[in-house]
N, C-alpha and C positions, 0 to 999 in steps of 0.2 A: 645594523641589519638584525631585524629578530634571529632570535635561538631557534633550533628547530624543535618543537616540542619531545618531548621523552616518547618512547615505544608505551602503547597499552601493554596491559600485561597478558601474555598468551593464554590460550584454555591450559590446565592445568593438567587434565586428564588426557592427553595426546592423541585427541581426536584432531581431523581433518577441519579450516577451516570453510563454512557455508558462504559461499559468493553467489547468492541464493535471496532474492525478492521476500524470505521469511516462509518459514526457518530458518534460523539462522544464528550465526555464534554467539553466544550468551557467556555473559560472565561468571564465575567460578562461583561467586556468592550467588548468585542468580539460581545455579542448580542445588548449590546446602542449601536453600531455601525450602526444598520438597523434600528433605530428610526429615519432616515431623507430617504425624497425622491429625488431621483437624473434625471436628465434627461440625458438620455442614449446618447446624440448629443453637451450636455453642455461644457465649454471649461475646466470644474472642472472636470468632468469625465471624458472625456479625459483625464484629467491629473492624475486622480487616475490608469486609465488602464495601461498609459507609466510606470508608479512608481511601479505597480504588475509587468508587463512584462522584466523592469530594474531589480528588485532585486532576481528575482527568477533567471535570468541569471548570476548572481553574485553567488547566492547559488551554480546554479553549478561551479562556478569556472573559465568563460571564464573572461580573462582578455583580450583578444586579437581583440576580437569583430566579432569573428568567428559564433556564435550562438545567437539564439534570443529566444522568446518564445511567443509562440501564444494561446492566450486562449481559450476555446471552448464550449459553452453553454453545459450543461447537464450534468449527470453523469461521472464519469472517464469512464465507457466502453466509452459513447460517441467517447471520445478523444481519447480511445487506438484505436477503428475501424477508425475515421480520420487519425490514425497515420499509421496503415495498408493498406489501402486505399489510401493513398496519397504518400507513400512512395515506394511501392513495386508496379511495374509497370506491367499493366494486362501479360507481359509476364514472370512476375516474377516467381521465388519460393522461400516459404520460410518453412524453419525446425523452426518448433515448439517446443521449448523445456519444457515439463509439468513435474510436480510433485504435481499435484491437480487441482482443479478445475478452478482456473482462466489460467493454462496455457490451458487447454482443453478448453474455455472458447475463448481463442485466436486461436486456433484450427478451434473453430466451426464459428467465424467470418469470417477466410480466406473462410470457405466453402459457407458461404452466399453471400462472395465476389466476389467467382466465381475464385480465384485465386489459381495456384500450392502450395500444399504444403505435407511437409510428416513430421512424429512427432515423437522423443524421448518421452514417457510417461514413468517417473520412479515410479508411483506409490504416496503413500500417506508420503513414510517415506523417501527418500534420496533424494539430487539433484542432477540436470546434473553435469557431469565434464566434466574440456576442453577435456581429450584425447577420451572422448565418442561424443564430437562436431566433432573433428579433425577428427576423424573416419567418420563420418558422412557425411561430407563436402566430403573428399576424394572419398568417394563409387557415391557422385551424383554431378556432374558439375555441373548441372543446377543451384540447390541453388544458389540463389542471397543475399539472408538477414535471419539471424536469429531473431529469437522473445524470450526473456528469461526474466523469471520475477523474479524482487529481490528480493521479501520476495513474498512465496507462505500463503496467509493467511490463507487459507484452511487446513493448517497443522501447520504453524508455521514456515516453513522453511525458514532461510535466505539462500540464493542460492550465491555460487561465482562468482559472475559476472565477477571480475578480469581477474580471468584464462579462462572464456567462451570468452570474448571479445580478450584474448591472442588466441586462437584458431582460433575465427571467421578471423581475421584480418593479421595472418602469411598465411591463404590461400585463401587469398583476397576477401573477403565476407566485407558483413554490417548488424554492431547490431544494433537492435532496442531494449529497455530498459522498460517496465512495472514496474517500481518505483512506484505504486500507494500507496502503503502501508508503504512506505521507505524514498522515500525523504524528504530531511528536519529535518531527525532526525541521519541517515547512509551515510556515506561519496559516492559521485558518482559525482568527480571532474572530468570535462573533460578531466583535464591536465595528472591525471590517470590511467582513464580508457575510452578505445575510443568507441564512440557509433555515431551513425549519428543521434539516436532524442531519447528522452526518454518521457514517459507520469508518469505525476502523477494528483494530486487532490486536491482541495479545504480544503475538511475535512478529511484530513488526520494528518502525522505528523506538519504541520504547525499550525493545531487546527484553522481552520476556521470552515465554515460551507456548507454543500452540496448544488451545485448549479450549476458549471462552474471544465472544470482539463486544465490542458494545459502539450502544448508539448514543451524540449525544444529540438532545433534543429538546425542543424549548416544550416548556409542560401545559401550555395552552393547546398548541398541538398534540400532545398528546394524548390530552382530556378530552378533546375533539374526535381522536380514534375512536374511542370504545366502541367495537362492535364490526371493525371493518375487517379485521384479520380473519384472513383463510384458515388459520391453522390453529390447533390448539397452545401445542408446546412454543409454537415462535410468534407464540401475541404481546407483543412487547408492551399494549397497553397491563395487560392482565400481569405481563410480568413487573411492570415499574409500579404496579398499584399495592401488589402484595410486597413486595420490596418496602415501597414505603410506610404500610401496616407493619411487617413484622419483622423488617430487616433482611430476613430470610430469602435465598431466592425458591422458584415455585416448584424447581424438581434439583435435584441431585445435581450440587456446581462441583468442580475441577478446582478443589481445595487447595491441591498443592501449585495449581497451575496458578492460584490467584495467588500465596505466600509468595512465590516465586516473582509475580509481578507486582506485588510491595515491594521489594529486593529491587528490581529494575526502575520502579519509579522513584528511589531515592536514589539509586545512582544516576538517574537521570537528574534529578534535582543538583546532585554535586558536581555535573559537567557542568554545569549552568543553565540545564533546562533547552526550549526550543530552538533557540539562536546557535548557544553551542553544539548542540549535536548537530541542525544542519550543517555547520561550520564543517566539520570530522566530515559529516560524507561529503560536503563539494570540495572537499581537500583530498578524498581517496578518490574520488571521482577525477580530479584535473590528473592528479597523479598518474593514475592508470590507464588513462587517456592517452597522456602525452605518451608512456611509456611503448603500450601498444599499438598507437600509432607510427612511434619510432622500429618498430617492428615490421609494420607494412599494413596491418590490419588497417579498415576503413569503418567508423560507425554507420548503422542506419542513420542515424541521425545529423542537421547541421546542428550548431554548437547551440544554438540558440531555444535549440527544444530538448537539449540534454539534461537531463532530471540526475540530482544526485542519488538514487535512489538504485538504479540498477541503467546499465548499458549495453545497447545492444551490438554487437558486430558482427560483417556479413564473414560469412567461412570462405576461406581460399580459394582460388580459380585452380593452386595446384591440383592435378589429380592423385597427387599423392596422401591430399589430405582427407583424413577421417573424421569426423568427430567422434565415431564413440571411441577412438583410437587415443584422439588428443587429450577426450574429456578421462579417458583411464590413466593418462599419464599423468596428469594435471593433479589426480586424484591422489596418484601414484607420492607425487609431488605436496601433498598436503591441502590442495584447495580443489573443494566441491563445487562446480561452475554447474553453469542452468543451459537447457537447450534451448534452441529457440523456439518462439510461439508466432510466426509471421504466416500471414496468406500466400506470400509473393517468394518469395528468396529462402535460400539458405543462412541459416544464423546461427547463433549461440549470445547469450548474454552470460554478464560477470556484474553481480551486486556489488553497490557500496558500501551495506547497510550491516547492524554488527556489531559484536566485540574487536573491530578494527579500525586501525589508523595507516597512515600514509606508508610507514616500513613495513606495514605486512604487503599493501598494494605492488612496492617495489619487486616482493618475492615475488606477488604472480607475476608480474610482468617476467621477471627472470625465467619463473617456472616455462612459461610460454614458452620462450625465448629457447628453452634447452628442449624440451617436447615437439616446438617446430623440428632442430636440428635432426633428433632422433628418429624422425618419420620420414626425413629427407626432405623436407618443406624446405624449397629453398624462396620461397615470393608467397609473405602471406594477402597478396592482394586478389581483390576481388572480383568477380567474372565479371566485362566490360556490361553484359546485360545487366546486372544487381545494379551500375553506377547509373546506366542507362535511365532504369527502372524509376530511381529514384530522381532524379531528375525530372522527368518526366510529371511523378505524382504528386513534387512537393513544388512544381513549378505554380 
């Protein structure tokens, strides 16, 4: 019988931890990392941005030197609207494919952008399938590129990008990829699965820290853009062109935010890279599962659409139960949990994702466990309507 792995080692600094879709707990070396100041033109910096933008093109898999990757001040939307923007050409259109909030979220982008588009929205509990893309595509010529996101956080959903991208691409279309919550930890090889750019994020599966996300993207596309972006600051062409000119990026980058994600991509590299970490989260993931199940709690989700990434579950039918009540005690208890983002029910999620492994999971499940007691929750199950609900939508 295997050994059970050793405990990671806790934050150092006696903060709470983040059970949180990112931000999220970062390692001790991760924050020394932004104890120095760097000059954003120096030939050291430089040389840290070539070493981000090299290895994250590895992660995904280009061995051919077909794809690059350009990083982009700001939040991940930042980078998913540069990636919309710069890609889909004001005479474009693109099908949006949702299952919560951030594909709606990219939805509502196209419409700020002023660009074509029409939208699959499956709701809060299934994801797209390719023969509902295939379908899609067929009924409207016009589509030029799909938008489909690979783990919808909002729910929980990992989405099959596999068979979306088999659809998109037998009837000559181009994917675009929202990995924000995914890469780094979920396989999305180029060599796999074809896409023409994908966006993810700093503080994400890589367990950096928020600041900067980047797009990776094949450079044929790219060179194809020039001239399609709305915006000055988020033209990702303009940015990847000056990048490759002078190393530099084109305004003012989040120096420490990038040393700090050095720091995380080599300790990514010594867990063993992609397989291993997702490894860690489907193993806090079963963990926590199991535990708060044996609790009473129910997920949105069946087992089959559970993402290790974060999870969703419905709140009690008790009336004794609170969430901001629970979520203070929890907090109270050392772990920072997420509310929910559903159209339909009441919820709350609990990320996998993080400077954790399966002993910390065990706590929250405990923490819960004494926080139910405290509030007088005596049946963490869920109002016969939410099972109803679900039933119903994912039939």
């Amino acid at each position: 019988m295997p050994s059970r792995p050793e405990p990671l080692s806790a934050p150092k600094l006696g903060e709470p931890y983040l059970l949180t879709p990112g931000p999220l707990t970062t390692a001790y070396e991760v924050k020394e990392a932004m104890l120095r100041d760097w000059g954003s033109w120096d030939a050291d910096f430089r040389a840290m941005t070539k070493s981000v933008r090299d290895q994250i093109v590895a992660l995904a898999g280009d061995t051919k030197g077909e794809f690059t990757c350009v990083p982009m001040q700001g939040s991940g939307s930042f980078s998913v609207e540069a990636m919309l923007g710069t890609f889909v050409p004001k005479d474009g259109k693109v099908l949006v494919l949702a299952n919560g909030a951030y594909g709606l979220r990219a939805a509502e982008t196209m419409r700020y952008l002023g660009r074509a588009h029409t939208l699959i929205d499956k709701g809060d509990y299934m994801p797209p399938r390719g023969d509902e893309v295939a379908a899609a595509l067929d009924a409207d010529p016009a589509i030029t590129h799909v938008i489909a996101i690979h783990c919808e956080t909002s729910s929980g959903i990992l989405n099959p990008v596999a068979e979306i991208s088999e659809a998109v691409y037998s009837r000559g279309r181009k994917l675009l990829i929202d990995s924000m919550s995914a890469f780094g930890a979920l396989p999305l090889d180029v060599n796999e699965i074809r896409y023409e750019a994908m966006v993810s994020s700093a503080n994400k599966c890589i367990e950096g820290v928020p600041g900067f996300g980047f797009v990776v993207a094949r450079k044929a596309e790219l060179e194809a853009a020039k001239g399609n972006s709305h915006s000055l600051a988020l033209d990702l062409h303009a940015q990847w062109a000056y990048m490759e000119k002078t190393g530099q990026w084109r305004y003012t980058p989040p120096t420490h935010v990038v040393a700090a994600f050095l720091e995380a991509l080599r300790l990514h590299a010594a867990e063993g890279g992609v397989a291993a970490r997702g490894a860690r989260y489907a193993r806090n993931r079963d963990v926590m599962v199991e535990g708060m199940r044996g609790l009473g709690f129910e997920t949105l989700l069946k087992d089959r659409w559970l993402s290790p990434i974060i999870v969703t579950f419905f709140c009690p039918a008790d009336p004794k139960f609170d969430f901001s009540d629970f979520y203070e005690r929890m907090k109270a208890k050392g772990f920072i949990i997420y509310p929910g983002k559903l159209t339909v029910v009441e919820s709350f999620r609990i990320g996998c994702i993080g400077r954790m492994d399966e002993h910390v999971m065990r706590k929250v499940v405990q923490a819960a466990k004494e926080a139910l007691a405290e509030m007088g929750v005596t049946s963490a199950a869920p109002p016969e309507a939410a099972l109803s609900e679900r039933a119903k939508l994912a039939a």
